[in-house]
Each structure stands twice: as C-alpha cells, then as structure tokens.
MDAnalysis code that builds the backbone (N, CA, C; Angstrom):
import MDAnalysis as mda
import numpy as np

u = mda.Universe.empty(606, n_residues=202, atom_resindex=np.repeat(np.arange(202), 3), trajectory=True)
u.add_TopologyAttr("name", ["N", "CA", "C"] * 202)
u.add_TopologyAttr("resid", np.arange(1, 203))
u.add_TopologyAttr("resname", ["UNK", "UNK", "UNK", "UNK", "UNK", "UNK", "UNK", "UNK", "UNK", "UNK", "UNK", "UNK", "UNK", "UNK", "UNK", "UNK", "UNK", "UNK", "UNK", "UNK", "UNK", "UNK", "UNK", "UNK", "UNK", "UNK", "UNK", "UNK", "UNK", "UNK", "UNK", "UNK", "UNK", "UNK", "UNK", "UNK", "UNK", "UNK", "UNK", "UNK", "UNK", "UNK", "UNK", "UNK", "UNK", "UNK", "UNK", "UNK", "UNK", "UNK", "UNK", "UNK", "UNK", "UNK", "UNK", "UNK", "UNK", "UNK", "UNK", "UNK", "UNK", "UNK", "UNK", "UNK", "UNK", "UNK", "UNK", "UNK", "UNK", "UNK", "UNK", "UNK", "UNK", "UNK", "UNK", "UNK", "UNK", "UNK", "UNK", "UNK", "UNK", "UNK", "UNK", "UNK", "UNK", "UNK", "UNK", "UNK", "UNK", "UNK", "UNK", "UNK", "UNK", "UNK", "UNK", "UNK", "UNK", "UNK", "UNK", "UNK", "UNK", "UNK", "UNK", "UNK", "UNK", "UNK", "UNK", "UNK", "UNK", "UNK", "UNK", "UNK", "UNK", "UNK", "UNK", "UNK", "UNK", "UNK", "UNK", "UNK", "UNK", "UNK", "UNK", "UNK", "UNK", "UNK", "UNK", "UNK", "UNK", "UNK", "UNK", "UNK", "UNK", "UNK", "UNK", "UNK", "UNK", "UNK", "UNK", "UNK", "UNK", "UNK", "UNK", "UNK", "UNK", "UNK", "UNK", "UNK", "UNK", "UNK", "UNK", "UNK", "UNK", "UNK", "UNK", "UNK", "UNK", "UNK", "UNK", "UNK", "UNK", "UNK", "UNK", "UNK", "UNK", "UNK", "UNK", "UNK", "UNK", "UNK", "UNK", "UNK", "UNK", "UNK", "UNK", "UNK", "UNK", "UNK", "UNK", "UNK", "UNK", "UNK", "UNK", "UNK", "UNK", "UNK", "UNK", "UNK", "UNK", "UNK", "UNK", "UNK", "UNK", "UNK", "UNK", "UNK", "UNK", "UNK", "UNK", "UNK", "UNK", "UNK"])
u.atoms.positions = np.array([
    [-12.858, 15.491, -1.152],
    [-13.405, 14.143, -1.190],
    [-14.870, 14.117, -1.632],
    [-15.369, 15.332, -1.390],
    [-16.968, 15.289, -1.810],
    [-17.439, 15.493, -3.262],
    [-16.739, 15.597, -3.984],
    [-16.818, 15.404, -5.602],
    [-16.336, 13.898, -5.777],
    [-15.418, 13.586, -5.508],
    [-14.921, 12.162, -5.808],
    [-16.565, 11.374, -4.882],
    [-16.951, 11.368, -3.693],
    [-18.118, 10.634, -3.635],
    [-18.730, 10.731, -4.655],
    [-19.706, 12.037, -4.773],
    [-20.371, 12.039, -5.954],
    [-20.631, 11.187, -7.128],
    [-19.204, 11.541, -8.011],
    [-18.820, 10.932, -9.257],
    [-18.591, 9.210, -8.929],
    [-18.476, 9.016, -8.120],
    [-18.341, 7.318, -7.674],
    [-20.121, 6.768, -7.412],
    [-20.744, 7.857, -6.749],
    [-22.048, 7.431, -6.609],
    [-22.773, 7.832, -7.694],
    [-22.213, 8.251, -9.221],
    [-22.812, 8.391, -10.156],
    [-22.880, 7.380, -11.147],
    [-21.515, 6.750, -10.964],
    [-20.625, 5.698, -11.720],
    [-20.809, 4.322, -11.383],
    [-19.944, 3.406, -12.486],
    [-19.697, 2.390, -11.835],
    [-20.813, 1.943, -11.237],
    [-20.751, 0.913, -10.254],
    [-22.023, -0.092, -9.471],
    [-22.444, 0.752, -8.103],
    [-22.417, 2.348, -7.678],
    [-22.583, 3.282, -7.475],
    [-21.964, 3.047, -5.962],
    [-20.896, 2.253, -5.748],
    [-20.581, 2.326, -4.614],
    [-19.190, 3.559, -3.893],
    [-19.785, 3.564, -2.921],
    [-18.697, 5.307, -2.765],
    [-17.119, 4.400, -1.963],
    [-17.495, 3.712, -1.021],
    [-16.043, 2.651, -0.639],
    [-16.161, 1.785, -0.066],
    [-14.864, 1.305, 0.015],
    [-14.631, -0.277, -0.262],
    [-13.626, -0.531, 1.387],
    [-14.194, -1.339, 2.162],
    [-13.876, -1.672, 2.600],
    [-12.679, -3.017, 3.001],
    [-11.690, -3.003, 3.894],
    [-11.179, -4.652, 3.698],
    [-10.059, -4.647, 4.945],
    [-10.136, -5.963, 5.588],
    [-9.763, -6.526, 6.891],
    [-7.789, -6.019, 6.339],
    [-7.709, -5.321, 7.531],
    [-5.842, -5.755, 7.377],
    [-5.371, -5.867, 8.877],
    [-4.093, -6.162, 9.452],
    [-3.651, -6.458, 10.269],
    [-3.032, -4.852, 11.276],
    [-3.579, -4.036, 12.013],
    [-2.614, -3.093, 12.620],
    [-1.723, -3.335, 13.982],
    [-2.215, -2.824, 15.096],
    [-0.814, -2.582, 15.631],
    [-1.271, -3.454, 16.812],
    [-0.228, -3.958, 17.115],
    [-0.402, -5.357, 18.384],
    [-0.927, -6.695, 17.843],
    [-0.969, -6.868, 16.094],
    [-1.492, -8.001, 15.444],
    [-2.696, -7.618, 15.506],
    [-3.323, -6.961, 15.375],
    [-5.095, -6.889, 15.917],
    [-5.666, -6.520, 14.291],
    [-6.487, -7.275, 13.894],
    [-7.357, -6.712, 12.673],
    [-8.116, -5.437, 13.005],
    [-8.706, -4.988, 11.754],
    [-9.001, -3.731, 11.764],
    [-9.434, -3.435, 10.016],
    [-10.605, -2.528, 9.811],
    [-11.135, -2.614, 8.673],
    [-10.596, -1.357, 8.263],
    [-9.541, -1.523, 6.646],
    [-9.103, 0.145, 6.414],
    [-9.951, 0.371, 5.309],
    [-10.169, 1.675, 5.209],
    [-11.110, 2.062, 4.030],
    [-10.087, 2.398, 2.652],
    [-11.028, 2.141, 1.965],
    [-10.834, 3.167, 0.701],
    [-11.612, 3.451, -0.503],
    [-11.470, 4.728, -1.343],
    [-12.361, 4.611, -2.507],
    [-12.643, 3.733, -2.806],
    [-14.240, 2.961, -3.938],
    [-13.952, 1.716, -4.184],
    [-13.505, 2.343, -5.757],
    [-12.504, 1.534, -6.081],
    [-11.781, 1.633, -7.586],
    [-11.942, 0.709, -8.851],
    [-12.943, -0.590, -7.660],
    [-13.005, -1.939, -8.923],
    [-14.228, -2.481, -8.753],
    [-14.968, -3.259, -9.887],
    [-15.989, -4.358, -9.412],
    [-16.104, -4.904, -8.214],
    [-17.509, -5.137, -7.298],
    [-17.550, -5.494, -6.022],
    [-16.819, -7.193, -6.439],
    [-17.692, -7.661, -7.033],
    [-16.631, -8.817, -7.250],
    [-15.246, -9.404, -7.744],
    [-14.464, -8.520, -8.016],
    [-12.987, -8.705, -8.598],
    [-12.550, -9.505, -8.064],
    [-12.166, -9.560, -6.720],
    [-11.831, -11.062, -6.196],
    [-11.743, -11.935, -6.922],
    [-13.007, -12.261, -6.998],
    [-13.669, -13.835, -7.698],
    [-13.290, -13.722, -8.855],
    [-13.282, -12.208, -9.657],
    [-12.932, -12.595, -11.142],
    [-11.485, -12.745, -11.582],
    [-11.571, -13.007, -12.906],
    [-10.079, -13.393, -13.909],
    [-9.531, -12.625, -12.875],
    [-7.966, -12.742, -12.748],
    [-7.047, -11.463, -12.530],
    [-6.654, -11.776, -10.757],
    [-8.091, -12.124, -10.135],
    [-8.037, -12.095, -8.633],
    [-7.347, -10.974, -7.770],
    [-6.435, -11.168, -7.036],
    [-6.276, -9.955, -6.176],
    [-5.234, -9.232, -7.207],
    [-4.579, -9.412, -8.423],
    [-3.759, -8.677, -8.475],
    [-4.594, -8.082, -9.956],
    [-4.024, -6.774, -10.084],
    [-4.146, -6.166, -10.598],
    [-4.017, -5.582, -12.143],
    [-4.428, -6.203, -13.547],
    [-3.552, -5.821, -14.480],
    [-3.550, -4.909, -15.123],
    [-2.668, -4.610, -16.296],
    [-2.755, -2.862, -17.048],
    [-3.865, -3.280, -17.893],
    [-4.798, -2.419, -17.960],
    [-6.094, -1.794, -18.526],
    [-7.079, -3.068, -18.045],
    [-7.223, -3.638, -16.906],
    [-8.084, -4.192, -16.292],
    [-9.266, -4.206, -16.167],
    [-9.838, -4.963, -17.066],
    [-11.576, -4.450, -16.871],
    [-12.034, -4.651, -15.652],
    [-11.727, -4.797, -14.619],
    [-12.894, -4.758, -13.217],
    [-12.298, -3.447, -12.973],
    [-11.324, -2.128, -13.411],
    [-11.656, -0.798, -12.707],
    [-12.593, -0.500, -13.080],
    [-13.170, 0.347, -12.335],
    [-14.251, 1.118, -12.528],
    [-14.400, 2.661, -12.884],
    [-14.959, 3.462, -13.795],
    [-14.562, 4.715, -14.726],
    [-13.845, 5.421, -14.043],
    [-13.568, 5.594, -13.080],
    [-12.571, 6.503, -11.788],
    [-11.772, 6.089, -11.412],
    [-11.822, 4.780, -11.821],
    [-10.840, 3.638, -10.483],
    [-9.387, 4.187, -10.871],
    [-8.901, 4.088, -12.224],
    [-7.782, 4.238, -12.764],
    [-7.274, 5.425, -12.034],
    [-8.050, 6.301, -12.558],
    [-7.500, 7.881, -11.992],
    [-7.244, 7.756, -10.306],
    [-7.956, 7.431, -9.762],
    [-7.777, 7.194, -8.744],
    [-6.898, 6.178, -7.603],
    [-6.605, 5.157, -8.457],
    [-5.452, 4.521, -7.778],
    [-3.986, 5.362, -8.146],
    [-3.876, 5.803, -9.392],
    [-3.124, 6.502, -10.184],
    [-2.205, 7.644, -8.955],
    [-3.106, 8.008, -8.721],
    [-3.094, 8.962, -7.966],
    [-2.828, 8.795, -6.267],
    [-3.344, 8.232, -5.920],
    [-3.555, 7.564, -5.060],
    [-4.615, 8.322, -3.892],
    [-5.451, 8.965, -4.793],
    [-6.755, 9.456, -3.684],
    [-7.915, 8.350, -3.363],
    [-7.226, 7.358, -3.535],
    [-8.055, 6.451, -3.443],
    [-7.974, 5.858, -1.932],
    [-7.064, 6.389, -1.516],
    [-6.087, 5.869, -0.026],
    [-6.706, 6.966, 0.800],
    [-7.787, 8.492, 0.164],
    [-7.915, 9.207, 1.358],
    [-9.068, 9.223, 2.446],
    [-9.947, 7.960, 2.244],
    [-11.015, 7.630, 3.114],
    [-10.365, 7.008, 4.486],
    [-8.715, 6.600, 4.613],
    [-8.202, 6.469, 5.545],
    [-7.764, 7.141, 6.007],
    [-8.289, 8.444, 6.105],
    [-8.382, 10.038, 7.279],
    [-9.197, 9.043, 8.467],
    [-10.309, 8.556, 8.286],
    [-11.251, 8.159, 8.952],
    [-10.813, 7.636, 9.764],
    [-9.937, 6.213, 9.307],
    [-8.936, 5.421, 10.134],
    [-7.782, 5.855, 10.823],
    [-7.796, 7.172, 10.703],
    [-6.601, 7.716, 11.299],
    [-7.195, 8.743, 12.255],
    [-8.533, 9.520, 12.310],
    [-9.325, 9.648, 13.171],
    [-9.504, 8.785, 14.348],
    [-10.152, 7.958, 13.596],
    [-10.251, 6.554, 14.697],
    [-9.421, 5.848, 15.412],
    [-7.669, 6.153, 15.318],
    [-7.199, 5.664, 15.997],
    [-6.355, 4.409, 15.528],
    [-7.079, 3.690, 14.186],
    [-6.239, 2.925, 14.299],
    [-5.037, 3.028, 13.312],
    [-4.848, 4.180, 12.622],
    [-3.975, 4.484, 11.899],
    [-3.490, 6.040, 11.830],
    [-1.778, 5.832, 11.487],
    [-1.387, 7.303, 11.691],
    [-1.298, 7.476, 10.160],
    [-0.434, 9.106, 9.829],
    [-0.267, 9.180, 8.726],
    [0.593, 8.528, 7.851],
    [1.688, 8.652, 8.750],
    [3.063, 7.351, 8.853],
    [2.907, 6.572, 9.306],
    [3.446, 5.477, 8.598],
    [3.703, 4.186, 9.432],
    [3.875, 2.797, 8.427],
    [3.868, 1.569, 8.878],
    [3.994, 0.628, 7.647],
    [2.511, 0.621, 7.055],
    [2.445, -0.196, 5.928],
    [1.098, -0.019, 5.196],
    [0.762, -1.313, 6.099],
    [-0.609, -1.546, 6.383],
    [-1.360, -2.365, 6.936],
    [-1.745, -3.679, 5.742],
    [-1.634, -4.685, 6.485],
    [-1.474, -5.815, 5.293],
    [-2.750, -6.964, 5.265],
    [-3.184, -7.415, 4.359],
    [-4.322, -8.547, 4.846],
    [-3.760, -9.704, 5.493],
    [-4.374, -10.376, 5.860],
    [-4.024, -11.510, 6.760],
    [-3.056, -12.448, 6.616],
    [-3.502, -12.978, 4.926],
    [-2.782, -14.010, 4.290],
    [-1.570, -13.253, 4.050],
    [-0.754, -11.976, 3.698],
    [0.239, -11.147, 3.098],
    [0.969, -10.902, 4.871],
    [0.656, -10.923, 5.750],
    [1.246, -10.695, 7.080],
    [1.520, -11.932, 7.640],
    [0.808, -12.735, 7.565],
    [1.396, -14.485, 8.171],
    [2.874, -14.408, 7.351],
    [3.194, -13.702, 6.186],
    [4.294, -14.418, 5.180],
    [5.631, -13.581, 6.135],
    [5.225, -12.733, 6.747],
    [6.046, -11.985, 7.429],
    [7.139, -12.729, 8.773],
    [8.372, -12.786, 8.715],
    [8.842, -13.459, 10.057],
    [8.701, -12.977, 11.089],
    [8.396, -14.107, 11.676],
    [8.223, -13.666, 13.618],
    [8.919, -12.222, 14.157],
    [9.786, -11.986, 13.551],
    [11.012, -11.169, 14.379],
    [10.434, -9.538, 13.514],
    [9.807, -10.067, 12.106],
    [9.509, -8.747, 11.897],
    [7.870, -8.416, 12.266],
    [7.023, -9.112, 12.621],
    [6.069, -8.753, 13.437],
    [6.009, -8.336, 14.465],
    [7.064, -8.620, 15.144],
    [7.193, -8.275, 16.664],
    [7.400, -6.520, 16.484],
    [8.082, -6.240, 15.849],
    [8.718, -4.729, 15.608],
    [7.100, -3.974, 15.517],
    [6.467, -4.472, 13.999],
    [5.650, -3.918, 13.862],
    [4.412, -3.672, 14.363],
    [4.018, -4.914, 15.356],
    [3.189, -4.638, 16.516],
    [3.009, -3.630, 17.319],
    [4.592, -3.486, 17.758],
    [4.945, -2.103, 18.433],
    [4.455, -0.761, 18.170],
    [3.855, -0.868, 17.130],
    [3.622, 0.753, 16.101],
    [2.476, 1.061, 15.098],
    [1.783, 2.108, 15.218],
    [0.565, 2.043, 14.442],
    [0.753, 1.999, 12.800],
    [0.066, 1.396, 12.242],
    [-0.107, 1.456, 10.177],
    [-0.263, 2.710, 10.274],
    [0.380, 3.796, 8.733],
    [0.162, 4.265, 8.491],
    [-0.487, 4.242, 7.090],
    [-1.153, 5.883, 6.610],
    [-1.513, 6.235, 5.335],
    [-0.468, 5.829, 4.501],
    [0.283, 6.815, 4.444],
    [1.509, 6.261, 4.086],
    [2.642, 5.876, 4.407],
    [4.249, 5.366, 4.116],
    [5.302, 5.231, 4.663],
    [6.090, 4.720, 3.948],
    [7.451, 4.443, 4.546],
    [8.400, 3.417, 3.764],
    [8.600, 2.883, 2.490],
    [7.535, 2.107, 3.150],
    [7.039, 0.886, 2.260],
    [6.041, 1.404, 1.003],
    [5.182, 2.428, 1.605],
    [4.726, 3.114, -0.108],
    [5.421, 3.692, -1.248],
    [6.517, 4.250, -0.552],
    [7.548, 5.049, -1.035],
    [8.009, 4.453, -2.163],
    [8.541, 3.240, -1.390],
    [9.714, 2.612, -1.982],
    [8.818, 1.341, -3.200],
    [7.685, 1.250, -2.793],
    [7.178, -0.103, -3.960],
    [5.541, 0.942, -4.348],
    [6.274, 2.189, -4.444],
    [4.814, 2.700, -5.212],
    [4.364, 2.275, -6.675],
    [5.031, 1.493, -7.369],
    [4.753, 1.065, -8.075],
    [4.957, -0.265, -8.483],
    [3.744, -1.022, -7.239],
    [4.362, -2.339, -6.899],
    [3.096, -2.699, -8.024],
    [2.127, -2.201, -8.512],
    [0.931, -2.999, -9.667],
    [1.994, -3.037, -10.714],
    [3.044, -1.815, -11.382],
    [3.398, -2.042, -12.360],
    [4.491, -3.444, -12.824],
    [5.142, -3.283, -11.070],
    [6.383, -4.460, -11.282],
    [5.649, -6.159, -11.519],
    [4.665, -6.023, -10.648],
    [3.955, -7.322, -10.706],
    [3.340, -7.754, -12.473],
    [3.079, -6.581, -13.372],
    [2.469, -6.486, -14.206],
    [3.353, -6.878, -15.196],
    [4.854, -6.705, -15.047],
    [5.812, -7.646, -15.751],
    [5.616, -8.981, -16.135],
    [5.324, -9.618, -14.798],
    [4.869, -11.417, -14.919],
    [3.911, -11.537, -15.604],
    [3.825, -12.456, -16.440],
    [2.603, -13.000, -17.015],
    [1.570, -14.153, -15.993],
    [2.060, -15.153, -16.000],
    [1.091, -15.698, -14.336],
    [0.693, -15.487, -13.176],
    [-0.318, -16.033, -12.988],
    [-0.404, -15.721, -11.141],
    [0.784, -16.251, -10.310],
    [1.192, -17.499, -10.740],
    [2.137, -17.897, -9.910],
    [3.464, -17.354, -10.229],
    [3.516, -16.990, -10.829],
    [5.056, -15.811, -11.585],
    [5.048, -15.094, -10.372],
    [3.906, -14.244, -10.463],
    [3.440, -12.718, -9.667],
    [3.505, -13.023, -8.050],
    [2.783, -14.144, -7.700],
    [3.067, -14.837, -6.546],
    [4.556, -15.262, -6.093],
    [5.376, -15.576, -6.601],
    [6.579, -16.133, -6.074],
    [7.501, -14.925, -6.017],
    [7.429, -13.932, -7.258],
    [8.011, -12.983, -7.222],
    [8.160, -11.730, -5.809],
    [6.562, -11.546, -5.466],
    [6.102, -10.882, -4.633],
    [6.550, -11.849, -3.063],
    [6.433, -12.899, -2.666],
    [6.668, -13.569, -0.987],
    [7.759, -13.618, -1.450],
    [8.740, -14.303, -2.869],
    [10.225, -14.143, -2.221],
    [10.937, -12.655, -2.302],
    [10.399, -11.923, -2.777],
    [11.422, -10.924, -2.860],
    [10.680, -9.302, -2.384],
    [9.761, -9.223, -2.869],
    [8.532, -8.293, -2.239],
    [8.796, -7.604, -0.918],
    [8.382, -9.118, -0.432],
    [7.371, -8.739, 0.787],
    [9.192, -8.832, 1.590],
    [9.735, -9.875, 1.507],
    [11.288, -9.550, 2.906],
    [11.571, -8.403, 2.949],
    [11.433, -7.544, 1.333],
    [12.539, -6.249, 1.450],
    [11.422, -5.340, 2.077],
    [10.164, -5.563, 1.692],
    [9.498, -4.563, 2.691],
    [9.392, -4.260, 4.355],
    [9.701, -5.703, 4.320],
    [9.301, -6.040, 5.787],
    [10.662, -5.361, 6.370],
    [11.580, -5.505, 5.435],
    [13.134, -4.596, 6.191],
    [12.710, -3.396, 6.283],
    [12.003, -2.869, 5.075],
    [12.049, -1.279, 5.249],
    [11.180, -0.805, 6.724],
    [9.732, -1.438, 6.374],
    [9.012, -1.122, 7.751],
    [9.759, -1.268, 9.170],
    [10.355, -1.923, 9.373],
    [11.245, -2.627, 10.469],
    [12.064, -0.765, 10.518],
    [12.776, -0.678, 9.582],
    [14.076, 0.372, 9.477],
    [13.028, 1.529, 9.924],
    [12.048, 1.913, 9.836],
    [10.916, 3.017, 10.241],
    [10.663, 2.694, 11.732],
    [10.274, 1.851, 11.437],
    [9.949, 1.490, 13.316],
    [10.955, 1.960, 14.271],
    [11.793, 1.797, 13.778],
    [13.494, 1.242, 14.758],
    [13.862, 3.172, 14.649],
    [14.094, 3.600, 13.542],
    [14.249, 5.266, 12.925],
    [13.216, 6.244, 13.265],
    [12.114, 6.301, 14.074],
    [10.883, 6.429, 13.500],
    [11.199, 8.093, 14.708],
    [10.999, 9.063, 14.414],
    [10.902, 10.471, 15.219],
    [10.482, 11.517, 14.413],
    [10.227, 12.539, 15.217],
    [9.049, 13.498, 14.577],
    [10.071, 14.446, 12.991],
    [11.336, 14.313, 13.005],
    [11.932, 14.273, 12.020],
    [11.707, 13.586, 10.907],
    [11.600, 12.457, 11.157],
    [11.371, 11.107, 9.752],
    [10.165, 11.230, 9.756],
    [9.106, 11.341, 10.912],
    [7.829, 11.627, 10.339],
    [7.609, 12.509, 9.350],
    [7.975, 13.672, 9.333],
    [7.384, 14.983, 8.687],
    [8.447, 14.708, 6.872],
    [9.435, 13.609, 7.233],
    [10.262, 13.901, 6.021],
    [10.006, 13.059, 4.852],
    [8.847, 11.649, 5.589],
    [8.702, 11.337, 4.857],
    [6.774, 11.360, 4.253],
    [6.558, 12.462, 5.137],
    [5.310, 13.011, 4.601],
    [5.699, 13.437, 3.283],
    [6.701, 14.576, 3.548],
    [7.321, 15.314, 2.084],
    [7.603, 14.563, 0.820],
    [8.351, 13.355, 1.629],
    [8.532, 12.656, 0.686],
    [7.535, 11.906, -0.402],
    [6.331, 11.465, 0.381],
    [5.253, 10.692, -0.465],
    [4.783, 11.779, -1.298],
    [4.735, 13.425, -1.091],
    [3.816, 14.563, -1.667],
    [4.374, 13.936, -2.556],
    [6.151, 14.598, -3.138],
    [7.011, 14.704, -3.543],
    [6.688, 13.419, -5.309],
    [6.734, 12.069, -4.439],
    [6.535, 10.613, -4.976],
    [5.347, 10.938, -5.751],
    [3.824, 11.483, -5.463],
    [2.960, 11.559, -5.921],
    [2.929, 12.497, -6.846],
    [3.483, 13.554, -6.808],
    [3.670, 14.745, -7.729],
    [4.313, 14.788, -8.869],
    [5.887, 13.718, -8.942],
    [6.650, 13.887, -9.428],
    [7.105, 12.092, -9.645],
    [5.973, 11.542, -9.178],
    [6.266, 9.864, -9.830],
    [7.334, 9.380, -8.955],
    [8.163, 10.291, -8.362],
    [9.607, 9.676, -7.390],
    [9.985, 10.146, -6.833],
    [10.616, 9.899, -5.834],
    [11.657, 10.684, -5.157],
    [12.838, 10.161, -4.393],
    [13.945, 10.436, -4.046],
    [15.305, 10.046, -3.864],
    [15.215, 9.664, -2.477],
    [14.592, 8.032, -2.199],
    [14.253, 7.921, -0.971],
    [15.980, 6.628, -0.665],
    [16.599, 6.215, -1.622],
    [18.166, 5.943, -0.982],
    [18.902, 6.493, -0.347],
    [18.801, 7.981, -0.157],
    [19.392, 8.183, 0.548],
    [19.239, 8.737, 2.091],
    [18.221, 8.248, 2.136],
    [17.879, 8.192, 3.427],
    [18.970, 7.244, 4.274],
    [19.878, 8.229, 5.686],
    [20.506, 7.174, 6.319],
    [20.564, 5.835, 7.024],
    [20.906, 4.709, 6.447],
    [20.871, 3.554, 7.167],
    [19.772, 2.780, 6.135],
    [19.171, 2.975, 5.858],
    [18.012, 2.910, 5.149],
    [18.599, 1.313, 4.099],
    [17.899, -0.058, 4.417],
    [17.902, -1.040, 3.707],
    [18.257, -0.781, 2.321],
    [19.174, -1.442, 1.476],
    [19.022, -1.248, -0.202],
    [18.798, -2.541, -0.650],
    [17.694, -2.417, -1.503],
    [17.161, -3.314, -2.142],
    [17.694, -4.828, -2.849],
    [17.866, -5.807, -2.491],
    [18.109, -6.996, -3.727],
    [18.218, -6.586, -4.610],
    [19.490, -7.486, -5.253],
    [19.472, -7.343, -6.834],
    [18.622, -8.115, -7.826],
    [17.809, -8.709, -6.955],
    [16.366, -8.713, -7.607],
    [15.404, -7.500, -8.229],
    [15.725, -6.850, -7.031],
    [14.495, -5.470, -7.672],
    [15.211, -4.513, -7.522],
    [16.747, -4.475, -7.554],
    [17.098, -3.204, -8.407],
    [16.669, -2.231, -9.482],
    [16.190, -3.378, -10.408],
    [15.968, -2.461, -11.935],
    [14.591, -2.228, -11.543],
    [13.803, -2.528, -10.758],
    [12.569, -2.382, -10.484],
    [12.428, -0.851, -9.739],
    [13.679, -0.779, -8.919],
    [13.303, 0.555, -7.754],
    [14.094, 1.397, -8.366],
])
C-alpha cells in the first residue's frame, strides 16, 4: 500500500483517500475508506455517482486501481476497527440501502459488511453493465429494479449460509475473480440465480 500512497500523493489533486458514509451492521452508519480514484468533486460533475468508460474525473491511477480493485484495500483499517470483516455484504450508502426491503435489512443487520463477498463476486462488474445504458435514468431504473433485489438475495443467501467454510471459500473465490476476471460462483449450493434480466450480464 505504501507505493500506491506515494504515487497518489504525487498525482492527481494529491489526495491519498477517499472517504464515504455507508450503512453497516445493526443499520448504524460508518465511514468506509478507500483509495481516492476520482476528482474530489465528481459527484457534482457530468456523470454523477455513476461511473463511465474512459471517464475524465479518474484520476492517473484511478483506472488501474479500481480495475483491480486495490482501491478497496484501505478497508484493512475498517476491518481493524471493527466495523468490517473480510466477508460479508458490501456496505451501501444511505440512499442505495433505504431501496432495500424491510425483510432484507433485518437479515443484514444481523452481520458485519465485508471487504468483500457475494455480492462483489457476483456484480464485479457492475460499472461495466451500467455502462451499457446511455442515461442516468436508464442506469437508475436498471440498477433499483433489477440490481439491487438480486443483490439483496445474494447477501441475504450469505447471511443465512454464512460458516467458516463459505468464509474461506469465498475469500478464494474473489482472489480467483480478481486474477482471472471470474469465477464459477453458480455453483455454489442453494445459491440465488439471477433474473433473466441479467443473465447475459452475469
């Protein structure tokens, strides 16, 4: 991690990371870290929260680094601290967790966010699918109707599955995902299958 500071505090608007509010365990906010990868202001600019291919608010690293996803490893810290394991569901911002039903919050309360899980696994390449749509509101409707339910099944199916077995298997599994772009996470038993919405997607 201490070269990636560096080169971030060389770069770009010289900031080393980026902070931002998400929801963990018992509903309770909580600030998760990560590399910063984009303009402090992206928000506000064109594009807003989502993300497009060759996006001018990354920043000279950002690419490589979401790419990769070492951009996710300043949440050691948060997993130091307690409020996150290595496994677990991904921790969500505020507005992206209200969209969630009652019945699947309740589950996930129960259980700490992880680094990774499930839900990374299975929509690791949730910038590219979104990047299909041409509008915000395309990208928006696409993502709360179909997105976010099937995730919210998968996290749910972890919670409910969740032992020091599935922990360690689906550590392997994310190496695996990161190394090799994928990995054969259907057949995991019991394990939700996707809408034929985002079939061709997963």
């Amino acid at each position: 991690m201490i070269p990636i500071m560096i080169g971030l505090k060389l770069t770009g608007e010289h900031d080393i990371f980026y902070g931002q509010e998400r929801i963990g365990r018992g509903g309770e906010p909580f600030k998760v870290m990560k590399f910063a990868t984009m303009l402090r202001n992206s928000p506000n600019m064109a594009g807003g929260y989502y993300t497009e291919k060759n996006d001018p608010r990354i920043l000279p690293m950002g690419r490589f680094l979401r790419k990769t996803k070492i951009n996710e490893l300043p949440q050691l810290l948060n997993i130091l601290s307690g409020d996150m394991s290595i496994i677990g569901y991904r921790p969500l911002v505020v507005k992206e967790f209200k969209e969630y039903k009652p019945e699947v919050k309740a589950v996930l309360a129960k259980s700490r966010p992880g680094l990774s899980g499930i839900g990374s696994i299975v929509f690791r390449n949730e910038e590219e699918i979104l990047q299909t749509f041409d509008s915000h509101e395309e990208k928006d409707k696409f993502y709360f109707d179909h997105i976010m339910p099937y995730k919210g099944e998968l996290e749910c199916w972890y919670v409910q599955h969740k032992s020091v077995f599935m922990y360690w298997k689906l550590i392997f599994m994310t190496v695996e995902a990161v190394l090799k772009g994928n990995t054969d996470w259907k057949k995991l038993k019991g394990i939700p299958q996707p809408p034929k919405e985002l079939e061709r997607f997963l």
